[in-house]
C-alpha positions as a printed Julia matrix, in Angstrom:
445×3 Matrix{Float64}:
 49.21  -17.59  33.91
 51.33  -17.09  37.34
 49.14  -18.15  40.48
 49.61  -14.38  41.39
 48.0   -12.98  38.44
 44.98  -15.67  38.75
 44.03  -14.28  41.93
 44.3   -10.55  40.96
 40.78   -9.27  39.62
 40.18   -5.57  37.05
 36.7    -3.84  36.85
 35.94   -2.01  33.79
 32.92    0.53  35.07
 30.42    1.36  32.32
 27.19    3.69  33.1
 26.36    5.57  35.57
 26.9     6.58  39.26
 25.55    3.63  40.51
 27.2     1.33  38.3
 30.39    3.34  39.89
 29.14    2.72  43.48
 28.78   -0.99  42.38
 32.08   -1.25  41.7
 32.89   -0.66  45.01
 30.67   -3.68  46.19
 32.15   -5.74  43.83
 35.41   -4.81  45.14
 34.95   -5.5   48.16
 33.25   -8.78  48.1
 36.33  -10.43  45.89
 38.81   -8.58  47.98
 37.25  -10.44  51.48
 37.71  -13.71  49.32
 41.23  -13.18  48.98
 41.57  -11.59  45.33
 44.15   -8.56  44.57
 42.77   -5.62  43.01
 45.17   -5.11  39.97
 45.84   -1.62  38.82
 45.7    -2.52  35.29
 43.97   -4.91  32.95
 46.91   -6.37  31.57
 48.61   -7.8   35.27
 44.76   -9.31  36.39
 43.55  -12.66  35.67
 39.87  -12.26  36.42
 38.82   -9.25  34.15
 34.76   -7.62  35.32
 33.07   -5.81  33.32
 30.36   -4.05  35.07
 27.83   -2.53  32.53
 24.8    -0.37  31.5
 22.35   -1.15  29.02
 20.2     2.27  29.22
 22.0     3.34  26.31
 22.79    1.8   22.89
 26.26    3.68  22.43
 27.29    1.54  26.14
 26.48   -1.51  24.81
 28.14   -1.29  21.94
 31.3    -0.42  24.35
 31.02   -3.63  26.23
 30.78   -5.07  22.94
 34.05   -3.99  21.91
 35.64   -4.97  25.18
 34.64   -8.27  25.08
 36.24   -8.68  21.62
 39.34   -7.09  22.86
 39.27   -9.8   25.66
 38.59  -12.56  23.22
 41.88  -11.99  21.82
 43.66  -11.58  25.11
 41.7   -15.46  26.27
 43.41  -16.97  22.81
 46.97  -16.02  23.86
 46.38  -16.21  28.0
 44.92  -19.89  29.38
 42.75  -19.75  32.29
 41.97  -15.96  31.87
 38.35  -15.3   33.47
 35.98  -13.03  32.19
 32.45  -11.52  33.81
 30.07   -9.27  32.92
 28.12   -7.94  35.54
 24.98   -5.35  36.06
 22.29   -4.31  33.62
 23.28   -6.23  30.31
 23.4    -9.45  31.68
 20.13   -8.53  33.3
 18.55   -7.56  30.37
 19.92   -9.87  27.67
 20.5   -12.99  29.88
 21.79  -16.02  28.68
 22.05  -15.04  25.35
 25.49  -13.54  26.09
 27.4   -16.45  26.22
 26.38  -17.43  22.44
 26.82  -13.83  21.42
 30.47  -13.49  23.25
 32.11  -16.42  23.36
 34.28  -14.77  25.7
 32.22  -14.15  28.8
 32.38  -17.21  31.22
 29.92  -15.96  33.84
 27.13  -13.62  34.17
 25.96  -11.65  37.56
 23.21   -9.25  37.7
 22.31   -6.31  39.91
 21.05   -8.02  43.02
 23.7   -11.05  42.85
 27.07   -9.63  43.3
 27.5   -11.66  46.49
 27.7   -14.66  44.02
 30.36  -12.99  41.95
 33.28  -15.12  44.25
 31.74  -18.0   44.25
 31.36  -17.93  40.5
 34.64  -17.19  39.61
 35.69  -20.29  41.99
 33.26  -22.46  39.87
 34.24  -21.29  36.65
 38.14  -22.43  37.55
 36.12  -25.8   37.57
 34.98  -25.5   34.41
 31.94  -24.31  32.54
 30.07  -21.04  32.16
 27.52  -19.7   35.38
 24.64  -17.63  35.15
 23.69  -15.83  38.4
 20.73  -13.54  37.55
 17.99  -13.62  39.94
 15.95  -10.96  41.42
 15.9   -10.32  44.6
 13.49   -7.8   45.91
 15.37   -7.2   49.72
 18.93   -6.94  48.44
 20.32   -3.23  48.93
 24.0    -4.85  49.58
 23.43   -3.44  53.27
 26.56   -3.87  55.25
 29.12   -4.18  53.08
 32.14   -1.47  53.16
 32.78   -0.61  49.07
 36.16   -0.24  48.48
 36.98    3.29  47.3
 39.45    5.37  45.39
 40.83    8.52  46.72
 39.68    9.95  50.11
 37.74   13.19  48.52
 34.24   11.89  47.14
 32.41    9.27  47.88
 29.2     7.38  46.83
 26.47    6.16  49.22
 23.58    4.35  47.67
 20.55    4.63  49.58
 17.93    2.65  47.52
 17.76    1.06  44.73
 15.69    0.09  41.3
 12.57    1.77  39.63
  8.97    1.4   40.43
  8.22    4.33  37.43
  7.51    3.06  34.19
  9.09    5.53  31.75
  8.05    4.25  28.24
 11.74    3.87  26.94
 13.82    3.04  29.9
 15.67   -0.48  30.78
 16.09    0.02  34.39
 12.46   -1.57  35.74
 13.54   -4.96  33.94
 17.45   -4.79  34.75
 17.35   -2.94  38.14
 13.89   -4.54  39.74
 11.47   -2.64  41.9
 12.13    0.05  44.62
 13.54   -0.83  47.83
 15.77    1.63  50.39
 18.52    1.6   52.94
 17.25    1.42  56.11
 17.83    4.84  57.67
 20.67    3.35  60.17
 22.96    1.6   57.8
 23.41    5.01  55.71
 23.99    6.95  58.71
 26.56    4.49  59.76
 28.07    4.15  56.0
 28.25    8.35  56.19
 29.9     7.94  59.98
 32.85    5.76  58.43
 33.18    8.37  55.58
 33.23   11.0   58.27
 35.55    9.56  60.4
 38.2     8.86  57.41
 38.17   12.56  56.02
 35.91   12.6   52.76
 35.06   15.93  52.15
 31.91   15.41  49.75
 29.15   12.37  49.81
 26.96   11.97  47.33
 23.4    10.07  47.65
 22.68    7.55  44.75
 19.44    6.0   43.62
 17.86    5.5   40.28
 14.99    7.53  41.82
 16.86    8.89  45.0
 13.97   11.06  46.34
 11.77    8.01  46.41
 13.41    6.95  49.31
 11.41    5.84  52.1
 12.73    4.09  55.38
  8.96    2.99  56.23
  9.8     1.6   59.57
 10.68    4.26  60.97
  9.12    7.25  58.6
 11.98    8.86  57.17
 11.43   10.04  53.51
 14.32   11.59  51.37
 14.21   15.37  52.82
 14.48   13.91  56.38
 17.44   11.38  55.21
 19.07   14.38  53.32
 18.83   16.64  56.39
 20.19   14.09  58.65
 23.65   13.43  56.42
 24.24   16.6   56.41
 24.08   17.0   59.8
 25.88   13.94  60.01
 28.8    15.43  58.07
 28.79   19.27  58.51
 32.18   19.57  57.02
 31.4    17.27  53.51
 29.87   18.89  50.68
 26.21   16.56  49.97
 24.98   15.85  46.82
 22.31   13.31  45.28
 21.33   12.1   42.28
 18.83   10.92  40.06
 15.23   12.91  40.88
 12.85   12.44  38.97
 10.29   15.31  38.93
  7.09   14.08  40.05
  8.81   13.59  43.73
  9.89   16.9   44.5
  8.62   18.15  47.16
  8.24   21.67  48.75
 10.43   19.94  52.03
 13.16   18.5   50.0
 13.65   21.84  48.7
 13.52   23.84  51.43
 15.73   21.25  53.14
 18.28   22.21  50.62
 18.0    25.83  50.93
 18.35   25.5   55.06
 21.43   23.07  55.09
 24.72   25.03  53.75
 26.54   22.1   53.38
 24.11   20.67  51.17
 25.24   21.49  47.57
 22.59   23.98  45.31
 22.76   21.72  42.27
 20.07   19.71  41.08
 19.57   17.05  38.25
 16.14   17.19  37.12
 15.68   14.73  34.06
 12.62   16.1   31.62
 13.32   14.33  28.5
 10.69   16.27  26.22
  9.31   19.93  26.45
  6.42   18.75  24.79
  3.91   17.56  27.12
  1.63   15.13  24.48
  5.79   13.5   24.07
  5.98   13.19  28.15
  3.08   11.55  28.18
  3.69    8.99  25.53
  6.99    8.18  27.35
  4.46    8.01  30.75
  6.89   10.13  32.64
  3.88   11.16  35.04
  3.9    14.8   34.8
  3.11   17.73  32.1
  5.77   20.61  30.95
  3.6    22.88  32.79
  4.05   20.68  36.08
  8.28   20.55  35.57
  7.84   24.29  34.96
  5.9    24.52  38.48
  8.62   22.61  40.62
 11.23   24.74  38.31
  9.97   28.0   40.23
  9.72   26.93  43.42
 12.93   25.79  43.16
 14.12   29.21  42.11
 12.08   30.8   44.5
 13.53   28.71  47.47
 17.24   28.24  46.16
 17.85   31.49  43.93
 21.35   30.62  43.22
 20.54   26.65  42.16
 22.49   25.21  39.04
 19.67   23.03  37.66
 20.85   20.56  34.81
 18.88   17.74  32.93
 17.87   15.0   30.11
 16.75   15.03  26.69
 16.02   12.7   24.6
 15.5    13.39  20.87
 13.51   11.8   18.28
 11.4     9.52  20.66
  8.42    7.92  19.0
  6.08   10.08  17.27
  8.07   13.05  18.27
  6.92   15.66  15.59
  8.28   18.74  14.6
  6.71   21.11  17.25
  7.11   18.66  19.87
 11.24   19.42  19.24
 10.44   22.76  19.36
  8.99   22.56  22.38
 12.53   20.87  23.46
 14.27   24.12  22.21
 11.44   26.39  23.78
 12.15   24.76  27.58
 16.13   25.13  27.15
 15.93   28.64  26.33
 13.28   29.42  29.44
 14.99   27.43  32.32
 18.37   27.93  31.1
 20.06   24.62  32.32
 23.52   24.55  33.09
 24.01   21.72  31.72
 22.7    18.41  30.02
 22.67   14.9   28.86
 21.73   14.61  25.31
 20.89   12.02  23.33
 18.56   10.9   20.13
 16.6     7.84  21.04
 17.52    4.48  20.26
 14.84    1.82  20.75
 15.34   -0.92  24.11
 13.75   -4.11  23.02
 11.6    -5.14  26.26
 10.3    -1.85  27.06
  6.71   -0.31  26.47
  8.3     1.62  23.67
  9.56   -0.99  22.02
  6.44   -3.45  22.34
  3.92   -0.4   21.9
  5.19    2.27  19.32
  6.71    2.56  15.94
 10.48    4.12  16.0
  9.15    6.1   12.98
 11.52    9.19  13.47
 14.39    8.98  10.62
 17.78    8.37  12.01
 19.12   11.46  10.15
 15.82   13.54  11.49
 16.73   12.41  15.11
 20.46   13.22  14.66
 19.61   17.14  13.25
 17.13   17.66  16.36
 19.93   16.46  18.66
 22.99   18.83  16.67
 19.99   21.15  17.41
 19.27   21.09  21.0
 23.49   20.47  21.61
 24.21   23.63  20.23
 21.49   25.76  21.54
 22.44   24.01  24.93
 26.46   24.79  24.42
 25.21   28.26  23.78
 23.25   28.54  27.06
 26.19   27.06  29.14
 28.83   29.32  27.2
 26.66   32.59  28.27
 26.28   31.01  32.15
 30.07   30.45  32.64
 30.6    33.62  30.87
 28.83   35.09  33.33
 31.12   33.44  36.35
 34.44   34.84  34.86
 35.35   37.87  37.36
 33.9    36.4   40.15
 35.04   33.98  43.17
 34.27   30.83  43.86
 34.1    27.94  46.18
 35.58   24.48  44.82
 36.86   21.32  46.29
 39.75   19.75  44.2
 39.53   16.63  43.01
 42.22   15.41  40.69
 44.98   16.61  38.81
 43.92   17.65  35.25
 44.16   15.81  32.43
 46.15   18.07  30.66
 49.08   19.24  33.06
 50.39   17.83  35.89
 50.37   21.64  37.1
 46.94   22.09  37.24
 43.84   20.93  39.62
 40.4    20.5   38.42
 37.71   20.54  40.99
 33.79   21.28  41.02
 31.64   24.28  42.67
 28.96   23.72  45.13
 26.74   24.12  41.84
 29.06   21.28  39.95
 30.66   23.46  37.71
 34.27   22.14  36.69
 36.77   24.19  37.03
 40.77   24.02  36.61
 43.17   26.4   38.2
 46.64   26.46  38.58
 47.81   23.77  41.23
 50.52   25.98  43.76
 50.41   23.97  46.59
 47.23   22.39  46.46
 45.91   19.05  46.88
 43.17   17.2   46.22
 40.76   17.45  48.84
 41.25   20.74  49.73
 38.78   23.5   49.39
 39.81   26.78  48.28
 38.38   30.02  46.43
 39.57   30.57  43.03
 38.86   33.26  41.11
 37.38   32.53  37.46
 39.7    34.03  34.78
 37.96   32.33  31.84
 35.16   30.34  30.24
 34.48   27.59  27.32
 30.68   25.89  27.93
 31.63   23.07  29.72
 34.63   24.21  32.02
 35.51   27.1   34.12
 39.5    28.47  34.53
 41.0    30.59  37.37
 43.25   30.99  39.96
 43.48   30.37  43.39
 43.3    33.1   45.68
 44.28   32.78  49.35
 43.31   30.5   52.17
 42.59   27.18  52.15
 38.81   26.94  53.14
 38.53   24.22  56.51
């Protein structure tokens, strides 16, 4: 292996938007070492993969990876592999017996050792680093980004809720924020070099609480925006228990603050929420539903299911079906559940829903959700919206695909736009995940 492509590094992302923003971090740290970001696997010699273990079918990804890169460390000498974030976390040390390709192993709160490890790994042997550490929140460290449209700013991180089935307490460690000062700062830099949307991260993002100096999520919120009047702001995850009547109206009083809001409910059946100890009933989700509406009429509300969780009987999935067809999401992330070893689940209750009972409930709820979505974006087609373009699609060259204030996709014909610009298009048609139009004129500032 050339000296060139030994000290060129390639991050496979797996997961979610924080495992994204991680990236970043990642990035960054190796790239103050002296390492080359590679554009493609194939020309680095230090190959990441940074992963998620909320969800079965993710695993099994990184699984596959790793025996892709098996192959690639027969035929290339001194090729370095890592696996970093929430599998190595949760699963530990047994990775290096179960992939004889990985030769070291960073969790959440040690990407600072990633450089070092790599440097000790050239010496020989395979490194664990996979300590907790309660105060790390990566503060002061620039990510290194893609693009100059959207951008993610974590501003706390981990899980203090106990949700029976979920990973993220055990891989992810407890709460702790951002102070207040170092995401203003991170969302001055952003200003200053022209991103035109920022988007707030946390596993629970409106848990966020700068203690010393009393800022909670509404007042953080309220001060990006501010902070950026010309950036569209978004956030993500909330969990419901934490919304508040101030976060909401925050929303409604900011313009630049985007009306969409992921609200994860995972069952419609209250006796299933609380056997998965989500800490609130349907008819609780249903309350903070309608004041949402009754704040933010126009609000694009999407959320979680999860089929087939333990004990989930058949009324219980009705009660799934029920809540779709009386909130009318926009969208949703569906899935059947698939036991976590380590969780309360796991250590508490019987998986006793059939495999092929959890798959029909999920076809189920998909296509009663598909439905839903296919009216909605029906509904858009004659009318004009706002959207900020992203990318190029990904199925012509002479097309843009960019989102709506309420996160709807939407690809238009490309005329002289660019990504990052912010224009009206007019909706010309529909499927249930994707809105079509074309631009109509002005560029928005």
């Amino acid at each position: 292996m050339s000296a060139e492509r030994g000290s060129s590094f390639f991050i496979h992302t797996f997961g979610c938007q924080m495992n994204q923003a991680d990236t970043g971090i990642i990035a960054a740290l190796l790239q103050a070492e002296g390492y080359l970001q590679a554009e493609r696997e194939a020309e680095a010699g230090i190959v990441l993969l940074n992963t998620c273990a909320v969800r079965e079918n993710a695993v099994e990804r990184v699984e596959h990876f790793l025996q892709h890169l098996q192959g690639r460390k027969k035929r290339e000498k001194g090729l370095i592999v890592g696996v970093a974030g929430c599998i190595p976390q949760y699963r530990r040390e047994e990775m290096f017996s179960l992939y004889p390709a990985i030769d070291f192993l960073a969790g959440p709160d040690t990407y600072r050792t990633i450089p070092s490890l790599v440097e000790q790994v050239r010496r020989g042997g395979k490194l664990a680093s996979l300590e907790f550490n309660s105060g790390e929140t990566y503060e002061g460290i620039e990510p290194a980004r893609d693009g100059a449209t959207s951008a993610f700013v974590p501003v706390m991180r981990g899980c203090n809720n106990r949700c029976a089935y979920c990973v993220v307490p055990f891989t992810r460690g407890r709460e702790r924020s951002q102070p207040f000062s170092s995401v203003m700062l991170e969302v001055q830099k952003l200003v200053t070099s022209g991103y035109r949307e920022i988007t707030l991260l946390g596993q629970n993002v409106n848990s966020y609480c700068d203690v010393e100096n009393g800022y909670d999520f509404s007042a953080l919120l309220d001060a990006v925006s501010r902070e950026a009047p010309l950036a569209r702001i978004r956030f993500t995850t909330s969990h419901p228990k934490d919304i508040s009547e101030s976060l909401v109206r925050t929303i409604a009083s900011r313009p630049n603050i985007c009306n969409a809001l992921h609200l994860p409910v995972q069952s419609g059946s209250s006796r299933m929420l609380g056997r998965m100890n989500r800490g609130h009933t349907i008819e609780e989700y249903l309350e903070k539903i309608a004041l949402i509406r009754s704040v933010i009429p126009d609000v694009a509300l999407s959320t979680d299911i999860i089929a087939g969780f333990c004990g989930e009987r058949e009324d219980d999935h009705q009660a799934s079906l029920d809540l779709l067809s009386k909130v009318r999401f926009d969208s949703a992330y569906m899935f059947y559940y698939s036991t976590r070893p380590g969780t309360f689940a796991a250590e508490t209750f019987e998986d006793d829903v059939p495999e092929p009972v959890k798959k029909r409930r999920l076809q189920e709820i998909i296509d009663l959700q598909n439905s839903i979505s296919n009216e909605l974006f029906q509904e858009a087609i004659g009318t004009v919206v706002e959207v900020l373009a992203e990318t190029e699609s990904r199925r012509s060259s002479e097309q843009l695909m960019g989102r709506t204030a309420g996160n709807r996709a939407v690809v238009f014909d490309r005329a002289h736009y660019q990504p990052g610009d912010l224009l009206r298009v007019l909706i010309t048609g529909a499927t249930s995940a994707t809105l079509t139009g074309r631009p109509v004129p002005a560029v928005l500032p």
